[in-house]
Phi, psi and omega in degrees: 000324211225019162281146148287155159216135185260138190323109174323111209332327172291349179276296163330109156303164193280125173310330159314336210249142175244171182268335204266134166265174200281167187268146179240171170043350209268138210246152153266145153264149210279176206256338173188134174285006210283326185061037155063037156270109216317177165215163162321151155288166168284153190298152181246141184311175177250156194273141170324117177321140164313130155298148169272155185298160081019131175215111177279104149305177180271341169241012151246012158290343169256351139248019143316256177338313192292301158293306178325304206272337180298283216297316183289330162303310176316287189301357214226336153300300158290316185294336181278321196294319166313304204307326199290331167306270203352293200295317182293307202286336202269335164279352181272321190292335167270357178285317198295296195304332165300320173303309199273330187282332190290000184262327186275003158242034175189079127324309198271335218259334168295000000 
């Protein structure tokens, strides 16, 4: 099960010999008949039809705005409630720090 198996001898190729044969005949036509004989320039295309402009109605310009300022509230939002998280833990962490240092410079006073 887990021998290789190699082909029977009569099969096997020859080390001289290859499998792919060789290409014969084979002829190219040349990449261009022209014989380097000057030509016109080529034509330049014509430019692409213009997009039409953009056209805002009045309501969806309002609601264009409408969304604009919801987003800017959201975000201005979420940026105030972190800063006030900061501003609460950094006051809370000096409230810690006054408590500990005043229990750790009178031991003895309790």
């Amino acid at each position: 099960m887990f021998t290789p198996k190699i082909p029977p001898p009569d099969t096997a190729p020859t080390p001289g010999t290859s499998l792919v044969p060789p290409l014969t005949g084979l002829v190219h036509p040349p990449a261009c008949t022209c014989h380097n004989a000057p030509t016109a320039p080529a034509p330049v295309p014509a430019a692409p039809p213009a997009r039409p402009a953009v056209q805002f109605t009045p309501g969806s310009l309002l609601v264009a705005a409408a969304g604009g300022t919801a987003v800017i509230l959201v975000v201005g939002t979420v940026l105030v409630s972190m800063l006030l998280a900061t501003a609460i833990t950094a006051a809370s962490v000096a409230v810690c720090a006054v408590i500990l240092r005043s229990l750790l410079n009178r031991p003895n006073n309790r």
